[in-house]
N, C-alpha and C positions, 0 to 999 in steps of 0.2 A: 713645352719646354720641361727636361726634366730636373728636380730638386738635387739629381748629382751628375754632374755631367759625363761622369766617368761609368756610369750605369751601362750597360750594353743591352740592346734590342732584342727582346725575347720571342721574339716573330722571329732571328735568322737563325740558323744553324753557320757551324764553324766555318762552312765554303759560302754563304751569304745567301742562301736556297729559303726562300719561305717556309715554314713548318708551322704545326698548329703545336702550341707548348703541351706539352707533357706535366700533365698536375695529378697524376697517378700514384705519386711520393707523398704528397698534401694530406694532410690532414681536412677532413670536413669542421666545417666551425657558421658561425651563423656570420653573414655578407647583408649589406644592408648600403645601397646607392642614392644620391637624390641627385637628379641633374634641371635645370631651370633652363627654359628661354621665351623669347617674344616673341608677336607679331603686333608691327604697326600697321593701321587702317586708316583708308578715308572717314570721313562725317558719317558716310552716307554707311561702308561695310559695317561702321562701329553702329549703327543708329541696328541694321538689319539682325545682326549679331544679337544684340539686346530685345526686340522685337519681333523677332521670328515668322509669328503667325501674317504678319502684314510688309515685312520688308523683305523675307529669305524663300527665293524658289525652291531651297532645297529643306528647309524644316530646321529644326533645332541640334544650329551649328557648334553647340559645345557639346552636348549629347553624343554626337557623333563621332567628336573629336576624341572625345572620352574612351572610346570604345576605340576608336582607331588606336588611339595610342598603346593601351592596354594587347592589343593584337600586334604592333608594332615590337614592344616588348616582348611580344611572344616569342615573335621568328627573327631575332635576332642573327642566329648562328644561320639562319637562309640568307640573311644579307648581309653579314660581316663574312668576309670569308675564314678567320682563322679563329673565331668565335667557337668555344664552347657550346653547344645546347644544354642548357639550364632547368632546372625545375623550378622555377618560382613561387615561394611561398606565397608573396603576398606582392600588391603592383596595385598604388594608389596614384591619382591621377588629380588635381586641381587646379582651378584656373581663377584667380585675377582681371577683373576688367579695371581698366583705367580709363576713366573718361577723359581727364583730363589731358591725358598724352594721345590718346587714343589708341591704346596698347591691349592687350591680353599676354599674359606672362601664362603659363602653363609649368607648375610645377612636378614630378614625376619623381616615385620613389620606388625602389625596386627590393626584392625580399629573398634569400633563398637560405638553405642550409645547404653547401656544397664544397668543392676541394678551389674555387676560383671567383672573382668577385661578379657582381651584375654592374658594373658601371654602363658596359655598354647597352646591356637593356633598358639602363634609364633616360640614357641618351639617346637612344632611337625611339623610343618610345615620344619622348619630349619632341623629336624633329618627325615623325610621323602625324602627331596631336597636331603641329603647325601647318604640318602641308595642310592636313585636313582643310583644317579654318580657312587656309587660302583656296582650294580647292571648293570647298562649301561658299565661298563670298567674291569668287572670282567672276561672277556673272556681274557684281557689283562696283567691284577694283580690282584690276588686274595689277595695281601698282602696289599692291601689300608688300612688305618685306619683312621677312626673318629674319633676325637677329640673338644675338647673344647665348645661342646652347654653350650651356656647359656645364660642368660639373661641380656640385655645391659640395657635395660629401660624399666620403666611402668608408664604410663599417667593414671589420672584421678580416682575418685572413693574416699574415705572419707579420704585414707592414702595418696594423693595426686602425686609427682613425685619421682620415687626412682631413682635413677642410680646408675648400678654397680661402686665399688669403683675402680678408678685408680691402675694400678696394682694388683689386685684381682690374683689369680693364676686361670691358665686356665685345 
């Protein structure tokens, strides 16, 4: 939802035609993303997860995820369609285990100097890190589920700093 609802969709052109926007007028400035989400786990993926060597066929499932993500953020504009490609300065990657919930949260911050922001680098980045983890422990639960990507922050560019509001529903 957007903060004004009178804002217009920068995806259409005036006959409603998808277009990739035009940020050739832009100024470059430093851009700066963090987008978060989960993945809930049985006893068992959460035990493998943590364990590796003695519960996971496929070896050390954050490691992995890490790298995927990171790669995820790469090629963005290969799977968003009307995505910019980016140069990324920087694309750090974190994870959260909860034992208690049985969660891993997966944090993703994305970096560039450029004329447009990386939200969606951090966002893809974030929901690629998840597949992963379910892809990597799906031999163990196939019943994992993702939830709650979204976007925590976004640095720089003409609309300045947003941050997701406290409390937002996830």
């Amino acid at each position: 939802m957007s903060d004004t609802p009178s804002q217009k969709l920068s995806h259409f052109d005036a006959l409603g035609q998808a277009w990739m926007v035009d940020v050739g007028h832009k100024q470059p400035s430093q851009r700066k993303a963090v987008a978060q989400g989960s993945i809930r786990l049985s006893q068992a993926a959460f035990a493998a997860l943590q364990n590796p060597q003695e519960h996971s066929p496929k070896g050390d499932v954050l490691g992995v995820a890490r790298i995927a993500a990171i790669q995820g953020a790469k090629q963005t504009s290969n799977l968003i369609p009307l995505c910019h490609p980016l140069p990324l300065t920087h694309l750090s990657v974190d994870f959260a285990l909860d034992a208690e919930q049985l969660r891993v949260q997966i944090t993703v911050t994305a970096e560039t100097f450029g004329k447009t922001g990386v939200e969606m680098e951090a966002l893809t980045g974030a929901s690629v890190g998840l597949l992963t983890i379910y892809d990597m422990l799906k031999a163990v639960d196939k019943g994992m589920v993702i939830e709650a990507i979204a976007l925590l922050r976004k640095e720089g560019g003409k609309s300045g700093t947003w941050l997701r509001p406290s409390g937002a529903e996830d």
